[in-house]
C-alpha positions in Angstrom: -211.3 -43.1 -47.2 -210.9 -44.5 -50.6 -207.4 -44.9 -50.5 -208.4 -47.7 -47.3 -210.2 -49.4 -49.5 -207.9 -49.9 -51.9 -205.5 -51.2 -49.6 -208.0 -53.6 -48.1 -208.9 -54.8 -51.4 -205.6 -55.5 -52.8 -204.8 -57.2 -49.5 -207.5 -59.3 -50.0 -206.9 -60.1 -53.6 -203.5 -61.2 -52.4 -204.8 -63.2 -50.0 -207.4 -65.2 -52.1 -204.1 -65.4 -54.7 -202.2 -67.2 -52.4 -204.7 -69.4 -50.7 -205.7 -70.9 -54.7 -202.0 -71.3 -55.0 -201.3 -72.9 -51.9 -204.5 -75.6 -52.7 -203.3 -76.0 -56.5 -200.1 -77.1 -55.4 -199.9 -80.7 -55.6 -200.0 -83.1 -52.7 -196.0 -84.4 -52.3 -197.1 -88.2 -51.9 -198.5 -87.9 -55.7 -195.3 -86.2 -57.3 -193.3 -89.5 -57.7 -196.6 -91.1 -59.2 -197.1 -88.2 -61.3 -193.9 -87.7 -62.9 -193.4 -91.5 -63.2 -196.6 -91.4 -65.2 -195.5 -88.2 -67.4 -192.3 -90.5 -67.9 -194.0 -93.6 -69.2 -196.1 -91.7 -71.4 -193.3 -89.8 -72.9 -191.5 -93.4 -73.6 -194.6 -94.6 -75.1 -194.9 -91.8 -77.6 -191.6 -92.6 -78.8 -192.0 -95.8 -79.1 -191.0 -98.1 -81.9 -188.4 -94.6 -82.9 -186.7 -95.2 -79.1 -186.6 -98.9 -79.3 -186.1 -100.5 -76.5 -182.7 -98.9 -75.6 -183.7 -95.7 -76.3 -186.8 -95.8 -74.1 -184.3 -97.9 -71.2 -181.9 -95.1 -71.3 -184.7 -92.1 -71.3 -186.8 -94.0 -68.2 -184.1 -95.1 -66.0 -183.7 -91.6 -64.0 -187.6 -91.1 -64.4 -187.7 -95.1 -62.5 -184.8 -94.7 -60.3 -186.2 -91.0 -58.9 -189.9 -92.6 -58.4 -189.1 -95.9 -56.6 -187.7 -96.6 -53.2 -185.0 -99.5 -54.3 -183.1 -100.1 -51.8 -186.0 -100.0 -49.4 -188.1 -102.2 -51.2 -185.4 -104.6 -51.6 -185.5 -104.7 -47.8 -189.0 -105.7 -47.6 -188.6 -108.3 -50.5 -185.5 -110.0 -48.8 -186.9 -109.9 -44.9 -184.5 -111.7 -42.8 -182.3 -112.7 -46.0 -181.2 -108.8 -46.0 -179.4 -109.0 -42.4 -177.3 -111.8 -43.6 -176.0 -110.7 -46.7 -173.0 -107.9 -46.6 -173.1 -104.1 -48.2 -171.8 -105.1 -51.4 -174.0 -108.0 -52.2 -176.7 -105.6 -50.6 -175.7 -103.1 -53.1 -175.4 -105.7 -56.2 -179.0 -106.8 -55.2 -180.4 -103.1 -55.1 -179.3 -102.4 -58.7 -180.0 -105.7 -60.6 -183.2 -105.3 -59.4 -183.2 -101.5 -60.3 -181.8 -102.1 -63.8 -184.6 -104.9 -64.2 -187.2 -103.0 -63.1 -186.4 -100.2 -65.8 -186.2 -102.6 -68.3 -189.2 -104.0 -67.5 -191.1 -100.5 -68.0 -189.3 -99.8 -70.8 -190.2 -103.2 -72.8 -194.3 -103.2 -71.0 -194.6 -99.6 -72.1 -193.5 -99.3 -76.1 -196.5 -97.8 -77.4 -198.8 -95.2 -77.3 -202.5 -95.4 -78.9 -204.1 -92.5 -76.8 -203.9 -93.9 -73.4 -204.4 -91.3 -70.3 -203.4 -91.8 -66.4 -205.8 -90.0 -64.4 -204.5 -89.1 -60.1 -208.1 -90.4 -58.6 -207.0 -89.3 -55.4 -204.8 -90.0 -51.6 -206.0 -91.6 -48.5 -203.6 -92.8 -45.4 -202.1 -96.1 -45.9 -200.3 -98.5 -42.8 -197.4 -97.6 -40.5 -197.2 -93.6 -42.0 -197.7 -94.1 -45.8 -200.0 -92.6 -48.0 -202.1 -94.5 -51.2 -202.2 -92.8 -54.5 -204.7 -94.3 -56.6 -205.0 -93.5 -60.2 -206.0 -95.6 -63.3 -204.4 -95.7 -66.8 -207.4 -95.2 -69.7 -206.4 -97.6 -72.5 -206.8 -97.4 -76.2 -209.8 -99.0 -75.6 -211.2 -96.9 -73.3 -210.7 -100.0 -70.3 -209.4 -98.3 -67.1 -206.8 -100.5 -65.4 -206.7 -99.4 -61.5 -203.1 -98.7 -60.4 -202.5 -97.4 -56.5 -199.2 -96.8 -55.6 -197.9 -97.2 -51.9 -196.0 -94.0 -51.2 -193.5 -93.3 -48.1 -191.4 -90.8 -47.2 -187.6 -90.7 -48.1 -186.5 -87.7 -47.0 -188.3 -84.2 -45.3 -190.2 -83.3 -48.6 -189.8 -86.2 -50.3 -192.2 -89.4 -51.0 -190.9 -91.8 -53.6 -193.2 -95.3 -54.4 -193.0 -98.6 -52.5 -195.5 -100.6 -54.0 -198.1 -101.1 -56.5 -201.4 -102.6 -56.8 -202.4 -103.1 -60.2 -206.4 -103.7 -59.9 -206.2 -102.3 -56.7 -205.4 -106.1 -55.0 -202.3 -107.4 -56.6 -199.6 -106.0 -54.9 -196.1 -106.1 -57.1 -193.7 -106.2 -53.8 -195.4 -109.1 -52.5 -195.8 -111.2 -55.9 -191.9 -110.6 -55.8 -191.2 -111.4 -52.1 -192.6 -115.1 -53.1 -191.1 -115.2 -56.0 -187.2 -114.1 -54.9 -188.2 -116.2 -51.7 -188.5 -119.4 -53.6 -185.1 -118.7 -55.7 -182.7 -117.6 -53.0 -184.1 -121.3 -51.1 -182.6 -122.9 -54.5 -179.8 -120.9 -55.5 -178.9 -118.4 -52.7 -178.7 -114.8 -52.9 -176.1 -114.7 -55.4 -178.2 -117.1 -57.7 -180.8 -114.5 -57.4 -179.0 -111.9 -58.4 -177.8 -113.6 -61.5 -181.0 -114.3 -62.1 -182.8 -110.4 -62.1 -179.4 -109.3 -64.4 -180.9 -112.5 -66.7 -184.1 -111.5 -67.2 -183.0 -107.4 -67.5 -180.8 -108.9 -70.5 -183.1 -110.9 -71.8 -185.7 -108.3 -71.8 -183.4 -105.8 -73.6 -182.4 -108.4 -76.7 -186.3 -109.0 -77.8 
């Protein structure tokens, strides 16, 4: 009778309810991205007001929670990682965590109207998953930006690499680069070196 239905098209409602809800919710390879986006935008609208500090101090969680440091730092050092001991190991992971804050918080110091957009996923190598997205400038220029995601835990994905025009990828730009300095000055040189340039970054 009527009172059917009703039933069946309450149950119905609920199910269309909960089938939009389960597709809006977002895919948990972009959250990292997404919320390390949100943070850069928030530094850039405060800006010159932050200063540099300010914006250091307000991104380093947003950074820290995005990025896979210690892992990355394990792909940058290669067979240099299995020689060095926990501390140095440790030592290495946060200089190059407190540079890489910096580095956002000194690139990112102003905001003019810029957007990111989330273009989309696809599967990446050996179980990782792309996030490409693009940051809008001022200008209205899109600057491609696809971040290499991997899992860090059951429902976790935190960022292992990016490719800023979609071919330059950061981690291996670095891997050269710390390559060629531990070869001069050894592991400890290059650790002196990333708390350098995160000092020198935060006196301009």
């Amino acid at each position: 009778g009527l009172d059917r239905m009703l039933r069946i098209v309450v149950l119905m409602l609920l199910l269309v309810t909960a089938t939009a809800g389960h597709a809006a919710a977002e895919p948990d390879a972009v959250v990292p991205v997404r919320r390390l986006q949100a943070g850069l935008l928030e530094a850039m609208k405060g800006g010159a007001s932050l200063g540099l500090e300010g914006r250091r101090q307000q991104l380093d969680p947003v950074v820290r929670g995005a990025f896979n440091f210690p892992y990355m730092m394990r792909l940058v050092m290669g067979r240099h990682w299995e020689t060095m001991d926990e501390a140095a190991q440790g030592r290495l992971i946060e200089a190059f965590s407190r540079m890489s804050v910096t580095t956002y918080a000194d690139r990112f110091d102003d905001f003019g109207g810029e957007r990111f957009e989330i273009l989309g996923e696809e599967p990446g190598p050996r179980d990782t998953i792309w996030v490409q997205t693009r940051l809008v400038q001022a200008n209205g220029k899109p600057v491609q930006l696809n971040y290499l995601t991997r899992r860090a835990g059951e429902n976790e994905w935190r960022i292992i690499d990016v490719f800023v025009d979609g071919t330059v990828s950061e981690l291996t730009t670095k891997r050269a680069e710390y390559s060629a300095v531990v070869a001069r000055l050894g592991v400890e040189g290059l650790i002196g070196e990333l708390e350098n340039k995160a000092a020198l970054a935060a006196r301009r």
